[in-house]
N, C-alpha and C positions, 0 to 999 in steps of 0.2 A: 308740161303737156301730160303728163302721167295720174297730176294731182287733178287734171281738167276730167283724166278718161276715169277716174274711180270716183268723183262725185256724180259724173252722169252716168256711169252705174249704177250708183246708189239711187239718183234719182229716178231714172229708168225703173228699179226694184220698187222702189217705193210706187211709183204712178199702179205698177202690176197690182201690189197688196191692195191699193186703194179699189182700183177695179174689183180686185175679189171682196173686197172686205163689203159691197154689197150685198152679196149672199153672204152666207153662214161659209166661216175656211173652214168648218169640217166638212164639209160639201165638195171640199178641191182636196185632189189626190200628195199625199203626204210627198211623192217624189219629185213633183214642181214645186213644192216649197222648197225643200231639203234644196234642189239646184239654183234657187234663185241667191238661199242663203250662201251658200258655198262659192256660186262664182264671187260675190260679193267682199266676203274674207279671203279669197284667196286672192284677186286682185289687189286690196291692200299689204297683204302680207309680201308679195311679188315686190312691190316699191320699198320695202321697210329693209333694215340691215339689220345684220345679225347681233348686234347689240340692243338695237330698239326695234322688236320684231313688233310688238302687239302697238305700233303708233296708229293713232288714228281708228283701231278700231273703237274704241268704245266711243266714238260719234256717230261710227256706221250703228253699232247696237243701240243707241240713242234714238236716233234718226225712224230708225225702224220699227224700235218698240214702241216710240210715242207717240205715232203716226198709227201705226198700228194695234191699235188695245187686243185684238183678238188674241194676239199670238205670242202676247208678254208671258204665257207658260212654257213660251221657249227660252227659257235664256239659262237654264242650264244646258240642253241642245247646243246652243250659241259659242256656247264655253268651250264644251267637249270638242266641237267642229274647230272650232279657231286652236282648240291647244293644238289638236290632230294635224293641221295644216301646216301649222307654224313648224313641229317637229318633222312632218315628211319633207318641206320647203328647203329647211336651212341643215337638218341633221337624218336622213333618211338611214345612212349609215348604221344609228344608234338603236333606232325602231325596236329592236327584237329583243334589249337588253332589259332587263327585270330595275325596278327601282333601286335595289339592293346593289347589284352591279354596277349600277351607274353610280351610288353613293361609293362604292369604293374606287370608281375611278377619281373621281374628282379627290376624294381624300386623299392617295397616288399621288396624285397630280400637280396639288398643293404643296406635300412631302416635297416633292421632288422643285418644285420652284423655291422654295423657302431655304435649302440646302444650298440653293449656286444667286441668290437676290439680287447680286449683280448681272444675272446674265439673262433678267428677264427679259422677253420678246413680245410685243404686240400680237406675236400670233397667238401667245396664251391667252389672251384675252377671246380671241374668237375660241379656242379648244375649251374652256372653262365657257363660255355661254352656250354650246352644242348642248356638253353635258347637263346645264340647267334648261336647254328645250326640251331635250329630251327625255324630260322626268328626275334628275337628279333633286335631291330635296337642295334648297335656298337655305335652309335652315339647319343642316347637318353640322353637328359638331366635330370638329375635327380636334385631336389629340399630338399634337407635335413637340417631339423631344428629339430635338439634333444637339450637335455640339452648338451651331451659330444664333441657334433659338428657337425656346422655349415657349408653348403658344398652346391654350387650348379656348373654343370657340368658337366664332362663325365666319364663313365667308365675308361677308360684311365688316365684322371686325378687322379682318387681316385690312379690308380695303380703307378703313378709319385712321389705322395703324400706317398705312401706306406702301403695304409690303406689296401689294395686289392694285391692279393698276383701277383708277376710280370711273374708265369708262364703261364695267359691268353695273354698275348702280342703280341705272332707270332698268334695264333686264332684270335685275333681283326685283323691285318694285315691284313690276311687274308681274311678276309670278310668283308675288305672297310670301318676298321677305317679311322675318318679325323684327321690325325695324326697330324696337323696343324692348330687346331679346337680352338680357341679362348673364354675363359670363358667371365664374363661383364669386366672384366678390362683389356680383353685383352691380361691374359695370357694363353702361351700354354703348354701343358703339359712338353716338354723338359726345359721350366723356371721353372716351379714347382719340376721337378727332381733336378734342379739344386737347388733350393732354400732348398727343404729338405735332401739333400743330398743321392740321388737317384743314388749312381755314375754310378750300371750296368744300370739304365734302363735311365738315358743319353744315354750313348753308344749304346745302345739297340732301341733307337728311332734316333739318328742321321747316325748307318747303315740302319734303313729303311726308310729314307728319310726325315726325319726332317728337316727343314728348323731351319738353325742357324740364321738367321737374321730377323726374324718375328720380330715384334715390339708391345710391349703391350701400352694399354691407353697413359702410360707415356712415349712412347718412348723406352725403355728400350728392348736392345736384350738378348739371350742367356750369351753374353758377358758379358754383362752390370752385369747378374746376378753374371755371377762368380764372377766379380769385386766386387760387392756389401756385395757377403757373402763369398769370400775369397776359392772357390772349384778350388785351385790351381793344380787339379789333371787332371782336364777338361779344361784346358787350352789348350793346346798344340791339343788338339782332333776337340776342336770348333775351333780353326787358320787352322789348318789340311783337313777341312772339308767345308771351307770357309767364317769362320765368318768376318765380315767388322771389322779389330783392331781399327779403327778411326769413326765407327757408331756415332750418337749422338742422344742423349733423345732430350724431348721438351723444357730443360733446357738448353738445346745444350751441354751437356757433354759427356765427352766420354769415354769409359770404364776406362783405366788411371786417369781421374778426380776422378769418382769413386771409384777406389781401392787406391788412397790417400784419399779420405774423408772418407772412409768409416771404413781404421783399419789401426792403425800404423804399423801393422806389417807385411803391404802385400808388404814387400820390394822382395822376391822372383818373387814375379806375376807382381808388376812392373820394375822389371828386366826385366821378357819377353817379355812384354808389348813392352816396347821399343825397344827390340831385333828381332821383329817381323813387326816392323814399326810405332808405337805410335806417334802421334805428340805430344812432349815435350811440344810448344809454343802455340797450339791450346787456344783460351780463349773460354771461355759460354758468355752466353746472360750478365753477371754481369762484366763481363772483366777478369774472376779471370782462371788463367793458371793451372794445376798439380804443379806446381813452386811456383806460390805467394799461393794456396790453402793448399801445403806443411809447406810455410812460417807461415801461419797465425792459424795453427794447433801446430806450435812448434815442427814439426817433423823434424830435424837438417840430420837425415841418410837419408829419404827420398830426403829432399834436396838436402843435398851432390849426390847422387845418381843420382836424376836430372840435375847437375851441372857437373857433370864428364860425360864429351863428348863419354868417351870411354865404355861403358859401354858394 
């Protein structure tokens, strides 16, 4: 019933624009625009939760702007309105607090969950999205040195890691995480999903635009990782999605090198591997192939495997 009353809203609004949009809208007083926008965003916002506050607007700003040519110089307006709304709707509280304050609460806040990991609560979940409505930077590095761990980084990451619970993820999205954000080594959060076995929120960051082919310090892609720790599940999703199957480190290896050195038992994954396109004969900086690296491991199935053209 709700979803019924905010598209005829929207529709409503729109029929209004059409009507104006015969005369010239600078002809019509800026404070029946401004009210037509606002009941509009604030009604959606009204239905949305505090995790997924901005849903469904960007079909109403769709809807509006492409119906409407005249008034596409609003959507910085648009912006400003729906963050303003979003923040008095869900965190009214926060309003008064400087972006500075607000980055050191969440930093706080963090400290303070990461200290007791067992005693997370779902309500942090909602305390940690106020503070990203209400201006906390998404993208703030946080510096954590406790006894239980050691972490420096982004929000996003702690959530990759799974220290932080994975249902702020569409809210960071939303308010211009850099989904692609690189810690000192270089990695990015979709390597840390991969590495701790993160499988939804892989998935969950390579639909929103994760780059499979970032490269950390050492070279090393998404790919690399699964090869590395054997997330044979994620395979198929990073090839799917564009990963380079023949990328190489600064060792010049290439995932296949990798998933033979790394575990005898990723004869599944280098199955794919090469069924995907893997260069067999590719050697590293040291001369050494998937093949001779196979050999000198003493992994005889790997080889054979290697060895069998038909694969």
């Amino acid at each position: 019933m709700k979803t019924n009353f905010i598209f005829l809203n929207i529709l409503i609004f729109t029929l209004h624009l059409n009507l104006f949009s015969m005369k010239s809208l600078s002809t019509i007083k800026c404070p029946l625009l401004e009210n037509f926008l606002e009941s509009g965003v604030r009604e959606i916002i009204r239905c949305n939760s505090i995790l997924n506050p901005l849903r469904n607007i960007d079909i109403f700003w769709h809807r509006t702007l492409s119906s409407n040519p005249d008034i596409k110089g609003l959507e910085y307006y648009l912006t400003i309105l729906t963050l303003k709304l979003t923040r008095d709707y869900f965190c009214p509280e926060l309003k008064r607090l400087s972006e500075k304050q607000l980055d050191q609460k969440l930093e706080n806040f963090l400290v303070k969950i990461l200290k007791n990991p067992k005693k997370y609560k779902s309500d942090y979940d909602t305390d940690i999205a106020k503070l990203i409505i209400a201006g906390a930077n998404p993208n703030l590095v946080v510096n954590i040195n406790c006894e239980k761990f050691q972490f420096k980084g982004t929000l996003l990451m702690l959530i990759a890691q799974g220290k932080i619970s994975k249902n702020l993820i569409n809210l960071l999205i939303s308010y211009g995480v850099d989904i692609d954000f690189q810690d000192d080594q270089g990695k990015t959060a979709l390597m840390l999903a991969i590495e701790y076995r993160n499988y939804d929120m892989a998935r969950i960051l390579i639909k929103g635009g994760a780059s499979v082919n970032s490269q950390d310090d050492a070279g090393n892609s998404a790919l690399s990782y699964m090869a590395m720790f054997s997330r044979k599940k994620l395979l198929k999703l990073l090839i799917n999605n564009g990963a380079n199957v023949n990328i190489i480190n600064k060792n010049q290896r290439t995932p296949l090198m990798l998933s033979v050195m790394n575990n005898k038992k990723n004869k599944g994954i280098i199955r794919k591997l090469v069924k995907y396109g893997a260069n067999i004969n590719f050697a590293d900086q040291s001369g050494e192939s998937p093949l001779t690296y196979a050999e000198k491991l003493g992994n005889t199935k790997i080889k054979d495997l290697l060895l069998n053209q038909n694969i």
